[in-house]
matplotlib code that plots the C-alpha trace (Angstrom):
import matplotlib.pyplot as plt

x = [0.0, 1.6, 1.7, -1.3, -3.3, -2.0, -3.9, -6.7, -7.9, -11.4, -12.2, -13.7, -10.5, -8.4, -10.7, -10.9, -6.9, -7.2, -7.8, -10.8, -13.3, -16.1, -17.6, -20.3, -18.0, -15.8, -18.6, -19.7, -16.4, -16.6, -20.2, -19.0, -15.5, -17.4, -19.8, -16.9, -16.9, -19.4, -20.9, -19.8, -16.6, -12.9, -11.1, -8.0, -7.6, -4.9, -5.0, -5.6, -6.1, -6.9, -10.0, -10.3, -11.3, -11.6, -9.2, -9.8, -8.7, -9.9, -10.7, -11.7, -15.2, -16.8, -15.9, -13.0, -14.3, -14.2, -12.6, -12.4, -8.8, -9.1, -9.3, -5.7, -4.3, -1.9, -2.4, -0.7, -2.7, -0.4, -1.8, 0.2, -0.5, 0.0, -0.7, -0.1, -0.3, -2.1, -4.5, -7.6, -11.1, -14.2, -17.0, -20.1, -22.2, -20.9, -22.8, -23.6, -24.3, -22.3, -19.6, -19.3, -18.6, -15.6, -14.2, -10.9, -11.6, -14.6, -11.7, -9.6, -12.7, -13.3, -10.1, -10.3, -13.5, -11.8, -9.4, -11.3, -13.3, -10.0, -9.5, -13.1, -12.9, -9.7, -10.8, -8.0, -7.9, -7.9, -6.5, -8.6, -9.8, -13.0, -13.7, -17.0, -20.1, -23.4, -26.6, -26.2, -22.4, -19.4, -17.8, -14.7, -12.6, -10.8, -9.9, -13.6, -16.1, -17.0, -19.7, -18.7, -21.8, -21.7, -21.9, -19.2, -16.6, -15.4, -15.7, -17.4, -19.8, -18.8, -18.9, -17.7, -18.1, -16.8, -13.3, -13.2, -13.2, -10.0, -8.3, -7.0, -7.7, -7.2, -10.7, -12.6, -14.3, -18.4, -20.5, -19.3, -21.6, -19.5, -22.7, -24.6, -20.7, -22.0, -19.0, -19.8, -16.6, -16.1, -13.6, -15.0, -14.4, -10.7, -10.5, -12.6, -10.6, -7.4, -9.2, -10.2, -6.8, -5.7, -8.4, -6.6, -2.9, -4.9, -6.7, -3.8, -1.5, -4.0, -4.9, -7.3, -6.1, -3.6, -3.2, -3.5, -3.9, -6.5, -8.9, -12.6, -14.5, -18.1, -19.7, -23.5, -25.5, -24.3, -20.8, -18.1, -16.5, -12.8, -10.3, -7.4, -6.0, -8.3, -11.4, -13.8, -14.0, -16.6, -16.3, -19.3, -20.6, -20.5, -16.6, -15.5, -15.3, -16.1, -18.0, -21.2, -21.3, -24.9, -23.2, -19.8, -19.9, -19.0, -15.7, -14.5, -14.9, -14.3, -10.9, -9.5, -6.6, -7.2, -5.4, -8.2, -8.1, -9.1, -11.8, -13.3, -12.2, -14.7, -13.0, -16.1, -18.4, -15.4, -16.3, -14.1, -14.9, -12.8, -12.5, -11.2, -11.7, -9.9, -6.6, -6.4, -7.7, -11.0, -11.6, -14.6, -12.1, -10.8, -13.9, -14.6, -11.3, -11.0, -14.6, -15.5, -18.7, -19.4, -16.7, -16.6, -15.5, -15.6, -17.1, -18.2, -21.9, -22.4, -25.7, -29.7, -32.5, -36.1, -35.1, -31.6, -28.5, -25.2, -21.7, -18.5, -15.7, -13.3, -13.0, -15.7, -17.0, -20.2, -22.3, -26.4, -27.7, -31.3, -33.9, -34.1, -30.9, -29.9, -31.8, -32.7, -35.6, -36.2, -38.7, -36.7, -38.8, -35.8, -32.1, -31.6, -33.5, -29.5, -27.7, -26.5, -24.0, -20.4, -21.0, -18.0, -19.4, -18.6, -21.0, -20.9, -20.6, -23.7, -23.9, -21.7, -22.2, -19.6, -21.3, -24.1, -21.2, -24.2, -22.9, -25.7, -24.2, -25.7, -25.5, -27.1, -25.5, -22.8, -24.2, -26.4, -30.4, -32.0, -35.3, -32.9, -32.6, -36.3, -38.3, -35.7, -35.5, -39.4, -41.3, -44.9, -46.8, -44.2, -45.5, -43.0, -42.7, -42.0, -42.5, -45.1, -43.5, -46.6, -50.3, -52.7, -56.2, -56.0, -53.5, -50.5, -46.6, -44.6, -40.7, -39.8, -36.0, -34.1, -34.8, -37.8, -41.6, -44.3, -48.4, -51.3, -54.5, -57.7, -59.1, -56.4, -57.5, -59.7, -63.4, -63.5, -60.4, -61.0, -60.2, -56.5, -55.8, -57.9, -56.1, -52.4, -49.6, -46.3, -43.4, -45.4, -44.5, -47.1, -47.0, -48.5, -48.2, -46.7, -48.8, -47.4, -44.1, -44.3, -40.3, -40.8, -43.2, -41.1, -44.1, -44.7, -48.3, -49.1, -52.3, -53.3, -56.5, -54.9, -53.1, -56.1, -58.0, -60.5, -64.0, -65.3, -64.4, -66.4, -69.7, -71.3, -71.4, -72.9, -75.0, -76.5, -78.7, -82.3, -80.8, -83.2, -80.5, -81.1, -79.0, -78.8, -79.1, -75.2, -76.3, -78.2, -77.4, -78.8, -78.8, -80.1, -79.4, -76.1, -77.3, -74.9, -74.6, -72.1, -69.1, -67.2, -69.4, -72.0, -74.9, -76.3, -80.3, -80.7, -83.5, -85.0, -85.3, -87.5, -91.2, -93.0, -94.9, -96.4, -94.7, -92.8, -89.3, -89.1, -86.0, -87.9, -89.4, -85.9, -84.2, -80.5, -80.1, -82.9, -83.0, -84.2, -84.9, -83.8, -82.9, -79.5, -79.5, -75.9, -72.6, -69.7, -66.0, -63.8, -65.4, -66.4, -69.9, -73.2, -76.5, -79.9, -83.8, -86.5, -88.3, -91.0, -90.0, -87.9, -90.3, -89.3, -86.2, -87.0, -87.1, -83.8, -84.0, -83.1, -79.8, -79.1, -81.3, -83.0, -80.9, -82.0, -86.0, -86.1, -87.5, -90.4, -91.1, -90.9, -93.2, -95.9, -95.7, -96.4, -99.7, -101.0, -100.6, -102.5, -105.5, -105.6, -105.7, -108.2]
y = [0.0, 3.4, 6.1, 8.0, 4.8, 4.6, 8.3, 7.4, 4.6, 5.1, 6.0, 2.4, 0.8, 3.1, 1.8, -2.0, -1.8, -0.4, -2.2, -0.7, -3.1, -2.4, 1.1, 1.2, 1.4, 3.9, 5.9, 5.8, 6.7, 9.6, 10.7, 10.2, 12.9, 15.2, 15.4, 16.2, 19.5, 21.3, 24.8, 27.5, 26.2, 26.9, 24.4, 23.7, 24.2, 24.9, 27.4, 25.5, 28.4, 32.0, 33.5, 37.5, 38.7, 35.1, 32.2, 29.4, 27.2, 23.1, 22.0, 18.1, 19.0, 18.2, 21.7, 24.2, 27.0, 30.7, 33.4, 37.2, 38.3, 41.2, 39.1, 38.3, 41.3, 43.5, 47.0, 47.9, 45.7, 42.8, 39.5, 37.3, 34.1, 31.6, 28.2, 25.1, 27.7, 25.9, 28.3, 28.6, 29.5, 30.2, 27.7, 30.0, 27.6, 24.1, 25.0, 28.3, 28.0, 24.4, 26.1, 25.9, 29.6, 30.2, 33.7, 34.4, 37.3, 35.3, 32.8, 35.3, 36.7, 33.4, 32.8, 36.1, 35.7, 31.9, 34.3, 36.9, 34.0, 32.6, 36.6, 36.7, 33.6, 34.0, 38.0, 39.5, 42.9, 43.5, 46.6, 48.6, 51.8, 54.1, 54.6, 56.2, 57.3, 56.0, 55.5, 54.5, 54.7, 54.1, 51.6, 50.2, 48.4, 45.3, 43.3, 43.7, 46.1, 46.1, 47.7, 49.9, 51.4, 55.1, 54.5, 52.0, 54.9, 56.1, 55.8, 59.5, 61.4, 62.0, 65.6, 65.5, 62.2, 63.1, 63.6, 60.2, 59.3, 58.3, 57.3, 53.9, 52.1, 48.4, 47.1, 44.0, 42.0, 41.8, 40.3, 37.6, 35.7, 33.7, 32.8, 36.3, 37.9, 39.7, 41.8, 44.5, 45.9, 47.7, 50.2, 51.2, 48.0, 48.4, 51.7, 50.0, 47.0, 49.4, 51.3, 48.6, 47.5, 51.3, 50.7, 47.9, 49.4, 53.0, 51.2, 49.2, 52.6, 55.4, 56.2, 58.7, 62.2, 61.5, 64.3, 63.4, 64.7, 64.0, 64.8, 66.0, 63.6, 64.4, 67.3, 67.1, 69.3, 67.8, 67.8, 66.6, 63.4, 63.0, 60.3, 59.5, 56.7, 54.4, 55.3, 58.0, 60.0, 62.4, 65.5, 66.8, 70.4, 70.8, 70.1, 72.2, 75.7, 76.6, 79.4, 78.8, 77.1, 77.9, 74.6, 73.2, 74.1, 77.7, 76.9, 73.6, 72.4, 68.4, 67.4, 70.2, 68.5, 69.5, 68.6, 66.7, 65.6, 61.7, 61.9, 58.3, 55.0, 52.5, 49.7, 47.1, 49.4, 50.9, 54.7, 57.1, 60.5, 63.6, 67.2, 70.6, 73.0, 70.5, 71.6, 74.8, 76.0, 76.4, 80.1, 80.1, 78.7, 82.0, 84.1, 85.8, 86.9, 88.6, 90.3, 91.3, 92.1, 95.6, 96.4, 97.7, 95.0, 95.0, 92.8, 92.1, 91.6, 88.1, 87.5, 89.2, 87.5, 88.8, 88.4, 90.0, 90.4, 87.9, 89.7, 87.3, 89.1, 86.7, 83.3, 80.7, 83.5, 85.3, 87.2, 88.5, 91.8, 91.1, 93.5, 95.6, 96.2, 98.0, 101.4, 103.1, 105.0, 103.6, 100.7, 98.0, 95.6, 93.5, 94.7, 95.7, 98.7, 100.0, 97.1, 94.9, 92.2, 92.9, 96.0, 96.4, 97.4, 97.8, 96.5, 96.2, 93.1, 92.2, 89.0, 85.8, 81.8, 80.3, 76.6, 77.4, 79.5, 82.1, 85.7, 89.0, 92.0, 95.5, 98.5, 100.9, 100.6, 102.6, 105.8, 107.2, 106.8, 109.9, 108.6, 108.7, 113.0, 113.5, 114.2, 116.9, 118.5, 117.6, 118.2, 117.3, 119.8, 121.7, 123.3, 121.3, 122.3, 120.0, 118.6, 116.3, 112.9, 110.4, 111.1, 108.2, 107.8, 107.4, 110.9, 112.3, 111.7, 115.1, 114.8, 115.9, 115.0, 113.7, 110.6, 110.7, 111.0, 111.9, 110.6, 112.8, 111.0, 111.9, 112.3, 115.5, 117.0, 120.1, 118.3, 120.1, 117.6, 114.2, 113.5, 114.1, 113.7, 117.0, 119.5, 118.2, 117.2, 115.3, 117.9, 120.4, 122.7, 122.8, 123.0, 120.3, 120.0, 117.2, 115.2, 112.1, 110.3, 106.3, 105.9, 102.0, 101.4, 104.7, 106.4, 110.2, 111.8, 115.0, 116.9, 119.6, 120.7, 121.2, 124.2, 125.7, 126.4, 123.6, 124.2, 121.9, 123.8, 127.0, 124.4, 124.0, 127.8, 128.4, 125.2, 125.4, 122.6, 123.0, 125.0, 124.5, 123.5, 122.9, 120.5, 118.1, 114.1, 112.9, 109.2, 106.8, 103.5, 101.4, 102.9, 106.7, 109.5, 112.0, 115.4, 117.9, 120.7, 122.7, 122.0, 119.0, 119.3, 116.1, 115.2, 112.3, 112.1, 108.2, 106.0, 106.6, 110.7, 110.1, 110.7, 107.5, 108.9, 106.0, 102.4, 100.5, 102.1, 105.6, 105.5, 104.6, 108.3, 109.6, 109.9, 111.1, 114.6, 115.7, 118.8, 118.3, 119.9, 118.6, 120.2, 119.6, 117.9, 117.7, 118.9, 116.8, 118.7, 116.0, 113.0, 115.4, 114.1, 116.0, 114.7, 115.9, 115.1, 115.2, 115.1, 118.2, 116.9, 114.7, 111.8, 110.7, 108.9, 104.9, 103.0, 101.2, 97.4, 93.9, 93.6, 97.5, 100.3, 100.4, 102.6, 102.6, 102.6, 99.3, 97.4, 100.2, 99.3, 95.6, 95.9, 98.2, 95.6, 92.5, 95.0, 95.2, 91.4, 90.8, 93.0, 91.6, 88.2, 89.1]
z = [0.0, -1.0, 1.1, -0.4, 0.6, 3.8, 4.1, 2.3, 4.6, 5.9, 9.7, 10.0, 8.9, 11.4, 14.0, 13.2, 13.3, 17.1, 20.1, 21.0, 19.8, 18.2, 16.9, 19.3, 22.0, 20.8, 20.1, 23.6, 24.7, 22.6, 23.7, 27.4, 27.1, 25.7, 28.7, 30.5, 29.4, 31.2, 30.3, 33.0, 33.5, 32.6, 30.4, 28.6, 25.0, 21.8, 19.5, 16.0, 13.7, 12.8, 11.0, 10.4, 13.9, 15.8, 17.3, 17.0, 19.9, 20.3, 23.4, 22.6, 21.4, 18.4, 16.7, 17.8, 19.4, 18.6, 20.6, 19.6, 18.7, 21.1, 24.3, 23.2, 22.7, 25.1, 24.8, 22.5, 20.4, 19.6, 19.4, 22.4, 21.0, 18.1, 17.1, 18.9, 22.1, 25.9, 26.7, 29.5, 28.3, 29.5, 28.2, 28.2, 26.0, 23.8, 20.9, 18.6, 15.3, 15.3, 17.3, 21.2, 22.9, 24.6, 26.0, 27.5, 29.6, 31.5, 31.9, 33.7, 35.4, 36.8, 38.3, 39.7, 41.5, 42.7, 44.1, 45.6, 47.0, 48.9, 50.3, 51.5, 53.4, 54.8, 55.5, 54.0, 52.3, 48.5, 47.1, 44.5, 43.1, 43.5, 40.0, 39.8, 42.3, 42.0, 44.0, 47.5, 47.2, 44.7, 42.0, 42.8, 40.9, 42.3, 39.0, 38.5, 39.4, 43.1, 44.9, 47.9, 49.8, 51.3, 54.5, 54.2, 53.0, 56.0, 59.7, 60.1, 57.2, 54.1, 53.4, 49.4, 48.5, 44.8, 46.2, 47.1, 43.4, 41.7, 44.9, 45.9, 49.1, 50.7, 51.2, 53.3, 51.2, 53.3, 50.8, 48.1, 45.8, 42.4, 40.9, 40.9, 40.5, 43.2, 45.7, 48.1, 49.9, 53.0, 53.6, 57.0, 58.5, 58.2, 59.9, 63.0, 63.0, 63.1, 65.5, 67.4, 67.7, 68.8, 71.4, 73.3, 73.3, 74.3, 77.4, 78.3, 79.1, 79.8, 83.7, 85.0, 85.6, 82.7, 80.3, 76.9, 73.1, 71.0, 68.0, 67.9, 66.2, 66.9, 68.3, 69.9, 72.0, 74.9, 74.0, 72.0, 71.2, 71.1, 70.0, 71.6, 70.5, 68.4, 71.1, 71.5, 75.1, 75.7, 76.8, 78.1, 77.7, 81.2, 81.4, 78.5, 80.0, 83.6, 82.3, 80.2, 77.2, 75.1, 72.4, 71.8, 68.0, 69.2, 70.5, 68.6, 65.0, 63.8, 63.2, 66.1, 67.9, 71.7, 74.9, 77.4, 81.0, 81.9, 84.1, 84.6, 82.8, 82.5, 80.5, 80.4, 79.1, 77.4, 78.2, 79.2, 80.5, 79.7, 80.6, 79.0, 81.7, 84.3, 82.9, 84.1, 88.2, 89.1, 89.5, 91.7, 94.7, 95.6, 94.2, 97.3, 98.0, 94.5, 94.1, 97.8, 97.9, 97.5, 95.3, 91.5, 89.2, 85.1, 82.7, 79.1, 78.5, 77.0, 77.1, 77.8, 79.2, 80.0, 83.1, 83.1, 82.1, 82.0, 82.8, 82.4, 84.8, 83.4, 81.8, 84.1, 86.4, 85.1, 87.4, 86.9, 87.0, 87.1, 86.0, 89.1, 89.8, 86.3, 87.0, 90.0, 87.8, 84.5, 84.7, 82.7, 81.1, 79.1, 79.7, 75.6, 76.7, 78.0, 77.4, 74.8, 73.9, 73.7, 76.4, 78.6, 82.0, 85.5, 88.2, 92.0, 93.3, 95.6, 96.4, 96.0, 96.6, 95.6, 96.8, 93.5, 91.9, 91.4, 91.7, 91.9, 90.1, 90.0, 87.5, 89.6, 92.9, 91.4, 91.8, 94.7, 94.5, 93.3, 95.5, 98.6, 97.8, 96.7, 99.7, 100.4, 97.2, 96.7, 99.8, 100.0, 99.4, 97.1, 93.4, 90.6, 86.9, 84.3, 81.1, 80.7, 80.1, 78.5, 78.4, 79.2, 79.8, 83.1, 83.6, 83.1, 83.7, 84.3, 84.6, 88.2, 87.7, 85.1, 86.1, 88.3, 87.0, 88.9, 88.1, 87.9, 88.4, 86.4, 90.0, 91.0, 87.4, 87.6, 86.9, 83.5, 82.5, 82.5, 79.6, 79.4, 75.8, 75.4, 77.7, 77.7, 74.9, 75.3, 76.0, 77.2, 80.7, 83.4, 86.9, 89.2, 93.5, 95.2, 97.0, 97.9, 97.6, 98.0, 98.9, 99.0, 95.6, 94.2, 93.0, 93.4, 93.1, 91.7, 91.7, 89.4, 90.9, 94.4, 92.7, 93.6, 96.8, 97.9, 96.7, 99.3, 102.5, 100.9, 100.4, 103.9, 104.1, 100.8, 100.8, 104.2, 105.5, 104.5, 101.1, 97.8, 94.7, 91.2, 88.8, 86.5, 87.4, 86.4, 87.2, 88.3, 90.8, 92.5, 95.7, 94.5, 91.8, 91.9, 91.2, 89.7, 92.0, 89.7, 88.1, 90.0, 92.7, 92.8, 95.9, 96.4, 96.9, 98.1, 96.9, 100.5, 99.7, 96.4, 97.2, 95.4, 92.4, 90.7, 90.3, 93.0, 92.1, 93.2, 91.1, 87.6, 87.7, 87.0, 84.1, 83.4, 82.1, 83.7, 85.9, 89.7, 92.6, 95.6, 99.4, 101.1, 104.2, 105.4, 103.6, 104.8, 103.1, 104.9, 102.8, 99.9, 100.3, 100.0, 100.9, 99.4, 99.9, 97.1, 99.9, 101.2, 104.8, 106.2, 108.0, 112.1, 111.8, 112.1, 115.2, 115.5, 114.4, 115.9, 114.1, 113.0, 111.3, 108.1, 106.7, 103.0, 103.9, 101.8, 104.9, 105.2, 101.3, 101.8, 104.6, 103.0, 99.8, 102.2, 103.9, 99.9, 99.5, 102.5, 101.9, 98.6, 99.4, 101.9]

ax = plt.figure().add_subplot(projection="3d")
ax.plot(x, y, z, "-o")
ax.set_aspect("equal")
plt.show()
C-alpha cells in the first residue's frame, strides 16, 4: 500500500486496526469525554487556527471554538499568542451556530472571583480603586467592578463624597456571591478593625487624671467626642469651660486637635470620661477673696434674658444683673433697653455663693439713689414744673428729675379735665403740687387741681342745711341719683329721699339729664360728700331694728308691699 493509501484509509478501517473493539464502543467513549466539558466552566484548549477577527482554539469537542482576537491582545494591540499555544477558556455555551462559545476574559474573570473567593474567606484585604459614584455609594474596581456602599466609605460622614473618586484604598471584602458575581466591599471595616486595635494598646496605658492629646471627632449638643487613641471619650458640655457654654460648636470644629483631661475609665463598658476646663484651676475657689462684695468690678456683657443680664468678669465667672438692679428709675422691662452684647461694663458686686457658683451684680448701685434725695429737694406739698412725660387715659406723667416722674391721676385734674388727651400734649411745661411720695413702691403723686383752693371747704357755708338746689341728674345706681350741684361738685339724693310717684321704684321716675330739685340735708367737706332730699319733709327717723337700722328705707317698702298682698288676698 503506497503512502497516499495509507492516508486514504477510511475512519472504520483506522478503528478496526485499534484495540478498542467495536464502533459502538468507541462511540460511547466519545459521547462520554465530551460530557466532560461542562458549560460555566474553565477548560484547557490549543490554538488550531486563525479567521479575520476570531481564534480558534480546540478544546476536545466536536468543533474548535471561537474566541475574539481582542481578548488576546496587550495593549498595545499585539496578538500574544500563536498556534499550537495551551491556553484557558471560558466555556459560556458548547454549541452556537455548530460552534461551542468560549471567551478568554470570563476565563480570567473566573479565576479572579476563585481568588477573591479565597480573600473573602480568609478575611484579608484586596486593594482597588474608586472609579465612579453611583446610588447609595461608589464603584470600585478590584480586578472587577465592586460595589462599595456610602456609608461603608469612612468611619465619620462624608462631606464631598466626589473627592473620594479616583483614589485607591485596601478594602474588606463583606459580601461575596460567584454565581450572581456579586461583591460588596467595606472600607470602613478596616478603619474600626485598626481602631479597634488602637483601642486595646490606648486602654492598656492610659490612667485617670492623665493628660493626653486628641482629635474631635463628633460634636453634639451635649458635647463633644474626642479620639485618643483608636477610642472615643466624651467631653461633656459641662466640662468644657467653667464658664457657660450655650453649644460646643461655638468653640471647637471636627478634626480640632485639643489637649483633654481623663476623668473616669470604664474599660467594660469601654467609656471614658474627659475634661477641658480640668486643665487649668477652678476660678470660683478663691472668688470671694478677689470680688468682695461691695466692690466695682468689670465685665463684658455676653448675654440678655427677659429676666436680666449675663456679665463674664473673666474666663468661668459670670455674674447676673437682674432687672431691678440696672436702674434706680427707668422701669426696665428686658435689659436691651440700656444694654447689649459685647458692652463692657462695671457693676458692684452684691452677692456671692460660691457653693451654687451664682454671683448677683448690680448696675445701679454705682451711683447714689435719686429717691434717697427727693423728699428733700421735693417736699410734700411743694408746686413742681416740668414737662409732661406720657399722656394716658388714666392721667398724666410730668418729669420731676431727670430721672424721676411723677403721676397725675384723672381724679387730681380740675373736673372740667377728664379727659387728658384734650387738655395736655407730650413735652409740654405745666406746673403740678406734690402730693405724695411712696419711697418703698417709688411712686410720686401729683395733683393739678390742688393748685387751687378747695372748693369743698367753701360748700357748707354756701349750701346750708335745709338749702333748695337745682342740677342736672349725672347718674343713676342702685342705691339713689347723683345730682350735679355745679361744676365737679356732685350730691347724692338716696332711693330713701324720692317721694314715690307711681310704680314700686321711686327711682324709675328719674331719668338722666334731667334737671331736679332737691334740698340739702348735710354737707360733709372731709369725705367730699353732700347729701340731698327730694323730699317736702324729712319723715321721724326709724325706730332702731333687731340687728341694725334700716338705713335705706327698703325694709319700710318691703313691709308696706307685704300690707298690699295681704289686703288683697283678703
Amino acid at each position: 500500500m503506497t503512502g497516499n493509501d495509507k492516508d486514504e484509509r477510511t475512519f472504520d478501517d483506522e478503528f478496526e486496526d485499534e484495540e478498542y473493539g467495536s464502533s459502538e464502543e468507541f462511540m460511547a467513549m466519545y459521547e462520554e469525554s465530551l460530557k466532560a466539558i461542562k458549560s460555566g466552566h474553565i477548560v484547557e484548549g490549543e490554538v488550531v487556527d486563525f479567521e479575520r477577527d476570531k481564534v480558534l482554539i480546540d478544546i476536545g469537542y466536536k468543533s474548535e471554538g471561537l474566541v475574539p482576537k481582542r481578548e488576546f491582545m496587550d495593549a498595545e494591540g499585539n496578538l500574544n499568542v500563536k498556534i499550537g499555544d495551551k491556553v484557558e477558556v471560558f466555556l459560556i455555551r458548547k454549541e452556537e451556530d455548530g460552534y461551542p462559545v468560549l471567551s478568554r476574559e470570563e476565563a480570567e474573570r473566573d479565576k479572579l472571583l476563585d481568588k477573591l473567593k479565597t480573600i473573602y474567606e480568609s478575611e484579608d484585604t484586596v486593594n482597588g480603586q474608586i472609579i465612579s459614584r453611583i446610588k447609595g455609594g461608589f464603584i470600585v474596581d478590584i480586578g472587577l467592578k465592586a460595589f462599595l456602599p456610602a456609608s461603608q466609605l469612612d468611619d465619620k460622614p462624608v462631606k464631598d463624597p466626589e473627592a473620594w473618586v479616583g483614589n485607591r484604598f485596601d478594602f474588606k471584602i463583606v459580601q461575596f456571591n460567584k454565581a450572581e458575581r456579586n461583591v460588596v466591599v467595606s472600607r470602613r471595616v478596616l478603619i474600626e478593625e485598626e481602631r479597634q486595635r488602637m483601642a486595646e494598646k490606648t486602654l492598656s496605658r492610659i490612667h485617670e487624671a492623665d493628660v493626653v492629646e486628641g482629635t474631635v471627632r463628633n460634636i453634639t449638643d451635649y458635647g463633644l467626642f474626642v479620639d485618643i487613641g483608636g477610642i472615643n471619650g466624651l467631653v461633656h458640655i459641662s466640662n468644657i469651660s467653667w464658664g457657660p457654654v450655650r453649644h460646643p460648636s461655638e468653640m471647637y470644629q471636627v478634626d480640632d486637635q485639643v489637649s483633654v483631661k481623663i476623668l473616669d475609665i470604664d474599660a467594660e463598658s469601654r467609656k471614658i470620661s474627659l475634661g477641658i476646663k480640668q486643665l487649668t484651676p477652678d476660678p470660683w475657689d478663691h472668688i470671694a477673696e478677689k470680688y468682695p462684695v461691695g466692690e466695682k468690678a468689670p465685665g463684658k456683657v455676653i448675654s440678655l434674658k427677659n429676666y436680666g443680664a449675663f456679665v463674664a468678669l473673666e474666663e468661668g465667672v459670670v455674674g447676673l444683673i437682674g432687672l431691678s438692679d440696672l436702674s434706680w428709675t427707668q422701669k426696665i422691662r428686658h435689659p436691651n433697653q440700656i444694654l447689649k452684647i459685647g458692652d463692657e461694663v462695671d457693676c458692684n458686686v452684691l452677692h456671692i455663693d460660691p457653693s451654687k457658683r451664682q454671683m448677683s451684680l448690680g448696675l445701679k448701685q454705682l451711683t447714689p439713689n435719686p429717691w434717697d434725695s427727693l423728699p428733700e429737694s421735693y417736699p410734700e406739698g411743694s408746686v413742681i414744673e416740668g414737662k409732661i412725660k406720657q399722656v394716658t387715659d388714666f392721667g398724666i406723667f410730668i418729669g420731676i428729675t431727670e430721672e424721676i416722674d411723677g403721676l397725675v391721676h384723672v381724679s387730681d385734674m380740675p373736673p372740667s379735665q377728664k379727659t387728658p388727651s384734650d387738655h395736655y400734649a407730650k413735652g409740654q411745661t405745666i406746673q403740678a403740687k406734690i402730693l405724695e411720695i411712696d419711697r418703698q413702691n417709688e411712686r410720686v403723686k401729683l395733683g393739678i387741681k390742688q393748685l387751687a383752693p378747695d372748693p369743698w371747704k367753701a360748700l357748707p357755708e354756701k349750701y346750708p342745711t335745709g338749702a333748695i338746689v337745682h342740677g342736672k341728674v349725672a347718674n343713676i345706681t342702685e342705691f339713689g341719683v347723683f345730682m350735679e350741684i355745679e361744676e365737679g361738685i356732685q350730691g347724692l339724693v338716696h332711693v330713701s329721699e324720692i317721694p314715690p310717684m307711681s310704680g314700686e321704684n321711686p327711682l324709675e321716675q328719674i331719668e338722666s339729664g334731667q334737671v331736679i330739685e332737691a334740698r340739702v340735708i348735710e354737707v360733709l367737706p372731709e369725705e367730699r360728700k353732700i347729701r340731698l332730699t327730694m323730699k317736702t319733709e324729712r319723715p321721724p327717723k326709724a325706730p332702731e331694728l333687731a340687728e341694725g337700722k334700716d338705713a335705706t328705707g327698703f325694709g319700710r317698702l318691703l313691709k308696706e308691699k307685704m300690707q298690699e298682698h295681704s289686703e288683697k288676698d283678703q
